[in-house]
C-alpha positions in Angstrom: -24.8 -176.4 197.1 -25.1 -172.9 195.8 -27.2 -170.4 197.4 -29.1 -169.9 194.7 -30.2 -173.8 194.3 -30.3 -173.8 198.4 -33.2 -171.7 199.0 -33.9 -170.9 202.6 -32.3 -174.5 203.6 -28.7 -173.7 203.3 -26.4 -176.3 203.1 -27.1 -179.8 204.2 -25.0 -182.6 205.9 -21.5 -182.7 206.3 -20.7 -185.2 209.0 -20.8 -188.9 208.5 -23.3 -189.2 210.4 -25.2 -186.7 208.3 -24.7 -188.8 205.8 -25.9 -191.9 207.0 -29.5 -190.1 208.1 -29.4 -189.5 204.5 -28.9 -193.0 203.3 -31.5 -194.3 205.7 -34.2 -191.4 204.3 -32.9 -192.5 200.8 -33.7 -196.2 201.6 -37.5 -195.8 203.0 -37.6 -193.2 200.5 -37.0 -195.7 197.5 -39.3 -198.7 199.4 -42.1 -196.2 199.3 -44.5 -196.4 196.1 -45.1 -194.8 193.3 -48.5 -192.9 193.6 -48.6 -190.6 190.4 -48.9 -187.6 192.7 -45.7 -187.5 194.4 -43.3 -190.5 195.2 -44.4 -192.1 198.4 -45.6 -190.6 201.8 -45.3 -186.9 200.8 -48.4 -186.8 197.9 -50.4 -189.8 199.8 -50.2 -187.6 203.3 -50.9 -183.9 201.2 -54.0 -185.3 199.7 -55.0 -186.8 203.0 -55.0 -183.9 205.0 -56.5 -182.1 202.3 -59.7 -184.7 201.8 -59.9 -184.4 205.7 -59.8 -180.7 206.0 -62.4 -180.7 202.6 -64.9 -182.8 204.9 -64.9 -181.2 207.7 -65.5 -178.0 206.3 -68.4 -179.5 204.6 -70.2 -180.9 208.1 -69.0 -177.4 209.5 -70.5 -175.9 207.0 -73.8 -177.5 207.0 -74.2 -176.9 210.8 -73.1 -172.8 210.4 -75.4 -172.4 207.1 -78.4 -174.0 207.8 -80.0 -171.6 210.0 -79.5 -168.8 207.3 -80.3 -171.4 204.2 -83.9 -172.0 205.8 -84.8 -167.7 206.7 -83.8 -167.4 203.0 -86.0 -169.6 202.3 -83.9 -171.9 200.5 -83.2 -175.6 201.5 -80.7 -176.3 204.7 -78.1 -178.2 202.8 -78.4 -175.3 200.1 -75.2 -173.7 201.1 -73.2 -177.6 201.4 -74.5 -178.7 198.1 -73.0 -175.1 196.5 -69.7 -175.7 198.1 -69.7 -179.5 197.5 -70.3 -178.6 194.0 -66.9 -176.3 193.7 -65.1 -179.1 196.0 -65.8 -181.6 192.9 -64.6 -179.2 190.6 -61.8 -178.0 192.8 -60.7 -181.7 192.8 -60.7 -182.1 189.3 -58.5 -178.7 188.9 -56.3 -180.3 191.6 -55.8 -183.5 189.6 -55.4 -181.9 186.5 -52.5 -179.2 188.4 -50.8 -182.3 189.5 -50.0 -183.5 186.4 -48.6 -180.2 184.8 -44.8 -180.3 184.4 -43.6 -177.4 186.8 -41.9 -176.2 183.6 -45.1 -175.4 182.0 -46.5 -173.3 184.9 -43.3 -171.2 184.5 -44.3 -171.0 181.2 -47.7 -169.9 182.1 -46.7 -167.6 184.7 -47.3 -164.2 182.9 -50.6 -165.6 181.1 -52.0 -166.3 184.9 -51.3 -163.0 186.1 -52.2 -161.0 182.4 -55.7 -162.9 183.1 -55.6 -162.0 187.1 -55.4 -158.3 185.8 -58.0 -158.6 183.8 -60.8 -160.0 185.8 -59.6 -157.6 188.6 -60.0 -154.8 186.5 -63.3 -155.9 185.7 -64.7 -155.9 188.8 -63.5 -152.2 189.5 -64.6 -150.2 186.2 -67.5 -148.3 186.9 -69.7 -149.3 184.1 -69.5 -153.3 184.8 -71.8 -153.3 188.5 -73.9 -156.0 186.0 -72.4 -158.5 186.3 -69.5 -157.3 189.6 -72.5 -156.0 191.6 -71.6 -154.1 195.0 -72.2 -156.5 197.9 -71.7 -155.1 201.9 -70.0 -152.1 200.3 -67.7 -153.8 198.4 -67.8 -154.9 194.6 -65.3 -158.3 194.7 -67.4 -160.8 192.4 -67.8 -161.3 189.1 -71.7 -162.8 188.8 -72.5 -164.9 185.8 -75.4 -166.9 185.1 -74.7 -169.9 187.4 -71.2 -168.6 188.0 -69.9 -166.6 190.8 -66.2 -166.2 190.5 -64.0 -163.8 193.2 -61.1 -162.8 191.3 -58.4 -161.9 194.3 -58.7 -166.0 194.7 -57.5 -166.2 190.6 -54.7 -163.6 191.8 -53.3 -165.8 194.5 -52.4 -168.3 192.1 -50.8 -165.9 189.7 -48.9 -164.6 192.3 -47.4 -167.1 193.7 -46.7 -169.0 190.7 -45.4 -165.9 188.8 -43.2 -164.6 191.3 -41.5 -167.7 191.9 -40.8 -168.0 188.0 -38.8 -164.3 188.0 -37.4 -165.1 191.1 -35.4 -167.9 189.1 -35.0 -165.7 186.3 -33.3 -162.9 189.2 -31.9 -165.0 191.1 -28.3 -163.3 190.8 -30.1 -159.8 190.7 -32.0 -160.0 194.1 -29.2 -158.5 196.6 -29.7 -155.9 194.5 -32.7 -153.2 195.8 -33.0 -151.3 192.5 -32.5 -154.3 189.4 -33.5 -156.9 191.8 -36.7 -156.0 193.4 -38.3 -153.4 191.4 -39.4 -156.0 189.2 -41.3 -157.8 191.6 -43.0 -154.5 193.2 -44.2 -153.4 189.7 -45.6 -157.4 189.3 -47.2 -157.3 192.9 -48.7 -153.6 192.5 -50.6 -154.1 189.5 -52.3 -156.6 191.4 -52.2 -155.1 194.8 -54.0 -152.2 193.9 -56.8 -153.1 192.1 -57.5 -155.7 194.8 -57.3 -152.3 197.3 -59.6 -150.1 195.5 -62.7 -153.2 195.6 -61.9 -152.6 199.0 -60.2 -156.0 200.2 -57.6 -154.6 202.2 -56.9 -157.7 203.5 -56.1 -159.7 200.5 -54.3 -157.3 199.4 -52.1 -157.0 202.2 -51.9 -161.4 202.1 -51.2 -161.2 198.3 -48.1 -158.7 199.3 -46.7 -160.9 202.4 -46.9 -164.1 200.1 -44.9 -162.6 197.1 -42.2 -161.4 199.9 -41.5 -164.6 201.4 -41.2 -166.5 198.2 -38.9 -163.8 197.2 -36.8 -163.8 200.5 -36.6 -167.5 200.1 -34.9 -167.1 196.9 -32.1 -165.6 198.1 -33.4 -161.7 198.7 -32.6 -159.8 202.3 -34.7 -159.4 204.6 -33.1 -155.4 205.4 -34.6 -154.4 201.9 -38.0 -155.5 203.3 -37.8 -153.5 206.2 -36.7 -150.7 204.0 -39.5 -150.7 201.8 -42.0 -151.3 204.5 -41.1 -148.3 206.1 -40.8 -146.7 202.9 -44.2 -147.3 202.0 -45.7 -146.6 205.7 -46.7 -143.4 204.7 -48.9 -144.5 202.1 -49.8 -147.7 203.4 -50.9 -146.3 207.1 -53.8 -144.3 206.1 -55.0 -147.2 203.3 -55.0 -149.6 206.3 -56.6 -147.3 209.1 -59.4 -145.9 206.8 -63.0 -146.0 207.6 -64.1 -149.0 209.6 -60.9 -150.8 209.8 -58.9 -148.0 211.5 -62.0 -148.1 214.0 -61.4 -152.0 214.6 -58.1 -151.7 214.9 -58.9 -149.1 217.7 -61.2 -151.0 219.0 -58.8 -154.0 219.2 -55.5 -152.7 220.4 -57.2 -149.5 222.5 -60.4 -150.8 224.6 -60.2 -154.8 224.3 -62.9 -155.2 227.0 -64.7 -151.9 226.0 -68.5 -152.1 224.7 -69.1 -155.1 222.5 -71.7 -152.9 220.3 -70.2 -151.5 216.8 -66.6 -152.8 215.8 -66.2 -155.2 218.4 -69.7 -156.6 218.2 -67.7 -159.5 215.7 -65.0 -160.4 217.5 -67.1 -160.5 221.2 -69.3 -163.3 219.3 -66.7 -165.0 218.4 -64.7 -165.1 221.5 -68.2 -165.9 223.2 -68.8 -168.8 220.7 -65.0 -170.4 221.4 -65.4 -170.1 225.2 -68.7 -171.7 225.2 -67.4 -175.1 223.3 -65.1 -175.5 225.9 -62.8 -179.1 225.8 -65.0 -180.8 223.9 -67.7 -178.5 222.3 -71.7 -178.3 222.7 -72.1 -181.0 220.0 -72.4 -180.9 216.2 -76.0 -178.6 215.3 -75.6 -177.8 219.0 -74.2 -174.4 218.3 -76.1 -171.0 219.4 -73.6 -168.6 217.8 -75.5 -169.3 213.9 -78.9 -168.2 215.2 -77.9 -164.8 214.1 -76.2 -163.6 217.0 -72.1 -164.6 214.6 -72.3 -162.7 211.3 -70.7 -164.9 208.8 -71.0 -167.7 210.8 -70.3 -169.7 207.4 -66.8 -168.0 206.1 -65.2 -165.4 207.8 -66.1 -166.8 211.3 -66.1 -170.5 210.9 -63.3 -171.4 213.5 -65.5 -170.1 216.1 -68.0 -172.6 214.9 -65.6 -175.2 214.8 -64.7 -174.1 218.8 -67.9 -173.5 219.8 -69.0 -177.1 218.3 -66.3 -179.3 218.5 -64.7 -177.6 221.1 -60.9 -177.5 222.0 -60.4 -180.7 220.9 -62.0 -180.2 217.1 -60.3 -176.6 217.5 -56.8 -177.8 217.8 -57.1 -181.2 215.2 -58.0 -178.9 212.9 -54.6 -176.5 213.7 -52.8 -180.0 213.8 -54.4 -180.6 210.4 -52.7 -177.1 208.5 -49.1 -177.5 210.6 -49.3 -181.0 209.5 -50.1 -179.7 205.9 -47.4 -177.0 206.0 -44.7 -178.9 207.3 -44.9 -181.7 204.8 -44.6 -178.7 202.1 -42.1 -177.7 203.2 -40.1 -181.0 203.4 -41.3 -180.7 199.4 -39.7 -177.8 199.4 -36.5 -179.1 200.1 -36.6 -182.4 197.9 -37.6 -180.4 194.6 -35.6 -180.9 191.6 -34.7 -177.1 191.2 -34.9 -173.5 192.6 -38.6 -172.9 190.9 -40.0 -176.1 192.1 -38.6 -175.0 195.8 -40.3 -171.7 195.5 -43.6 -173.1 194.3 -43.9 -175.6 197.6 -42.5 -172.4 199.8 -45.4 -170.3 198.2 -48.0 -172.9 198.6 -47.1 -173.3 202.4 -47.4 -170.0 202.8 -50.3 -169.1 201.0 -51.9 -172.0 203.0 -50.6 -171.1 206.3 -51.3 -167.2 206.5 -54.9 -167.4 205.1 -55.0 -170.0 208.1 -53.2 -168.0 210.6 -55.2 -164.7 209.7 -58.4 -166.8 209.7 -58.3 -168.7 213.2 -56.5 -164.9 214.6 -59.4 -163.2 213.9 -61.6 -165.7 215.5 -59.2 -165.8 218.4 -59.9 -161.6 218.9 -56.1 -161.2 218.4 -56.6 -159.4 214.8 -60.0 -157.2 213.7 -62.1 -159.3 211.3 -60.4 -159.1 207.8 -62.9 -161.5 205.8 -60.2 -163.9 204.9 -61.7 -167.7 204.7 -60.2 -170.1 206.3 -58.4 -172.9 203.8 -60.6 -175.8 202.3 -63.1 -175.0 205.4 -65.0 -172.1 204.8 -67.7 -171.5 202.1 -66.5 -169.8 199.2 -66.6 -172.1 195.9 -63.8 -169.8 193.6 -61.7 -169.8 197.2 -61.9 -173.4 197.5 -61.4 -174.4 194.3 -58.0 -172.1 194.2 -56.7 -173.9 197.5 -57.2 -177.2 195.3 -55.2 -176.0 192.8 -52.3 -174.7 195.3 -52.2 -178.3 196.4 -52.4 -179.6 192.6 -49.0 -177.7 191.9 -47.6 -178.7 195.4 -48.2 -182.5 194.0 -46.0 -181.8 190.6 -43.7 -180.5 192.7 -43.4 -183.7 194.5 -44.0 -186.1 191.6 -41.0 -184.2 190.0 -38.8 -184.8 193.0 -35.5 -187.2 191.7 -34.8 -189.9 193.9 -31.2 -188.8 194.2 -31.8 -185.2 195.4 -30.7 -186.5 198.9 -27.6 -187.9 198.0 -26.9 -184.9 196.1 -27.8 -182.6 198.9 -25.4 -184.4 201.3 -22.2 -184.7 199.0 -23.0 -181.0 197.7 -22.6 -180.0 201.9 -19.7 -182.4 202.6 
C-alpha cells in the first residue's frame, strides 16, 4: 500500500496469521446486512450512538433550560422544542449527507467554503448588526425572521470537507513546507480570521487544529507543524491572551484555588455542580446548579449538568458514548475506498472528538471556558444540525466502503 492511499494506518498484515484475522473480518463482514447507510455494524452502531447522544441531550436539556425558559417568561419545554425542532431538521440533513457520493462533496468542496466566507463575512461588516446583532460582546449570529444561523458551525463543514479534497489533490506536495502547505494556510486563514475578529477565539483555534490533523493524516510532517506554530506564536500569543481570556488563563494555570469571584466564578460552579452528583447524581430536575448560580447551564456548561444530575455514572456513559463514536470512525477510516474518503472519517472523528474534549475540559476546570458546545448534547440548533451532517458524510463514507478493501489491505502489506 502506498503512503499516500495508507493514511495514518501504514501498512497492514503481513503474517499468515494477519491474514487469516483478515479472512475472518471479511467473513462477518459479508454476513452482515445491507443497511443503506453503511454495510453492516459500522452505519447501524454510528446512527445508534448518535440517536442516543441526540436524546439525552434533549432530557439534559429540558432539565438545564427550564429554569431560565420560565423567568423569561416563556414556556419550560421552550428551549427543548427549539432544539428538537433543529434535531428533525438536522436528521433530515443527515439522511440526505448520507446518500451523497463522496465524489460529489469533493466536488462541492470550494462552493462550501466560498459560502462559509460569505456568511462569515456577514456577520463582521459593520453595517449588517440588523440582522448579526452583537450578543455578550460578540456578534456570531446571523438573525432572520424564524432563523438563527451561527456561521463558524457552516465553516466546520467546509473545512473539513475542503481540506481533505486538496489534501488528495497534494498529496505528493505535502513534505513540501512551501508548495505543500501554503495552500492549506491560505484556505484555513481566510476562515480563521474572520471567525477571530467576531471574537470566537476558540473556534477559531478548533477550526485550525481540525484542518492540521486531516492534513497530517494525509501524509504531512508533523516538524512543519511545530515550525509554524512557533512561527506564528508571536502573533498568535497576544490574540489568545487578550482581554478576558488572558485573565482566565491566569486565573487557571496561576491561582487554581484563588477567589472564585470574576474569571473563575465559571469554572468554580462547574467543578461545584460535578462534585455534588457524585456516583450516581442528585436525580434528573434535581439539579441546583440551573437556579442561576451555572451561567450557560444549557450549552457551554452542560456536562456539569450531566455530572451534577446523573452523576459519575451518566458522566462517564456519556464519554463512553463519543470514544465509542470516534473509534468506530475511525475503523471507517481505514475501510474507505480511497485517500478522500479516509480523510473525511479522520476529520469527522476529530471534529467530533475535540469539540467533545474541549467541552467536558472546560467543565472539568482543566481549560478556561471557551463556549464550545458539547456534540449533539448542547443547545445550539445551527451546531446541532452541522454535527448531523458530520455524521451524514461519515455514513457515505461507509456505504462506499468495497467489500474487498480488507483483502486488498492485507496482500498490499504481505
Amino acid at each position: 500500500m502506498s503512503r499516500a492511499f495508507a493514511g495514518p494506518w501504514g501498512r497492514r498484515g503481513g503474517t499468515g496469521r494477519g491474514v487469516w484475522a483478515v479472512d475472518v473480518a471479511n467473513h462477518v463482514h459479508r454476513s452482515l446486512p445491507e443497511t443503506g447507510l453503511g454495510r453492516g455494524w459500522e452505519g447501524a452502531m454510528i446512527m445508534a450512538l448518535t440517536a442516543t447522544l441526540l436524546l439525552f441531550g434533549l432530557l439534559t436539556l429540558h432539565s438545564a433550560s427550564a429554569v431560565m425558559a420560565e423567568r423569561g417568561d416563556l414556556p419550560h419545554y421552550h428551549y427543548v422544542l427549539r432544539q428538537g425542532a433543529g434535531v428533525i431538521l438536522g436528521l433530515a440533513v443527515m439522511l440526505v449527507c448520507a446518500r451523497i457520493p463522496t465524489e460529489w462533496w469533493r466536488r462541492l468542496s470550494p462552493h462550501l467554503m466560498l459560502v462559509s466566507v460569505l456568511l462569515l463575512v456577514v456577520v463582521i461588516l459593520p453595517f449588517t448588526h440588523a440582522i448579526a446583532p452583537e450578543v455578550n460582546g460578540a456578534r456570531r449570529w446571523i438573525r432572520l425572521p424564524g432563523v438563527t444561523v451561527q456561521p463558524s458551525d457552516v465553516a466546520k463543514i467546509a473545512v473539513l470537507v475542503w481540506t481533505a479534497a486538496l489534501a488528495v489533490r497534494k498529496r505528493h506536495l505535502l513534505l513540501n513546507l512551501g508548495r505543500g502547505l501554503a495552500p492549506f494556510l491560505v484556505g484555513w486563514a481566510v476562515i480563521v480570521v474572520p471567525i477571530i475578529m467576531e471574537p470566537d477565539v476558540s473556534t477559531a483555534c478548533l477550526i485550525a487544529a481540525l484542518g492540521a490533523i486531516i492534513v497530517f493524516a494525509a501524509g504531512a510532517r508533523v516538524g512543519h507543524f511545530v515550525l509554524l506554530g512557533v512561527l506564528a506564536l508571536p502573533i498568535a500569543a497576544p490574540v489568545l491572551m487578550a482581554g478576558y481570556r488572558g485573565a482566565r488563563w491566569q486565573s487557571l494555570l496561576l491561582d487554581p484555588g484563588g477567589p472564585v469571584e470574576g474569571t473563575s466564578f465559571q469554572s468554580y460552579q462547574s467543578l461545584l455542580a460535578i462534585g455534588s452528583g457524585g456516583v450516581t447524581g442528585v436525580g434528573f430536575g434535581a439539579g441546583r446548579q440551573k437556579f442561576g448560580f451555572l451561567p450557560e447551564a444549557h450549552n457551554d456548561f452542560i456536562f456539569a449538568m450531566i455530572g451534577e444530575e446523573w452523576g459519575f455514572v451518566g458522566a462517564l456513559a456519556v464519554i463512553l458514548c463519543y470514544l465509542a463514536l470516534i473509534t468506530i470512525a475511525f475503523r471507517v477510516a481505514r475501510r474507505a475506498k480511497d485517500l478522500f474518503g479516509e480523510l473525511l472519517a479522520v476529520g469527522v472523528a476529530s471534529l467530533i472528538g475535540l469539540q467533545a474534549f474541549l467541552h467536558i475540559g472546560v467543565g472539568l476546570g482543566v481549560f478556561p471556558a471557551t463556549g464550545l458546545s458539547l456534540p449533539f448534547v448542547s443547545f445550539g440548533r445551527t451546531n446541532v444540525i452541522a454535527m448531523l451532517a458530520a455524521v451524514g458524510i461519515l455514513l457515505a463514507v461507509a456505504r462506499e466502503a468495497p467489500e474487498g478493501r480488507l483483502e486488498r489491505a492485507a496482500a498490499e502489506g504481505g
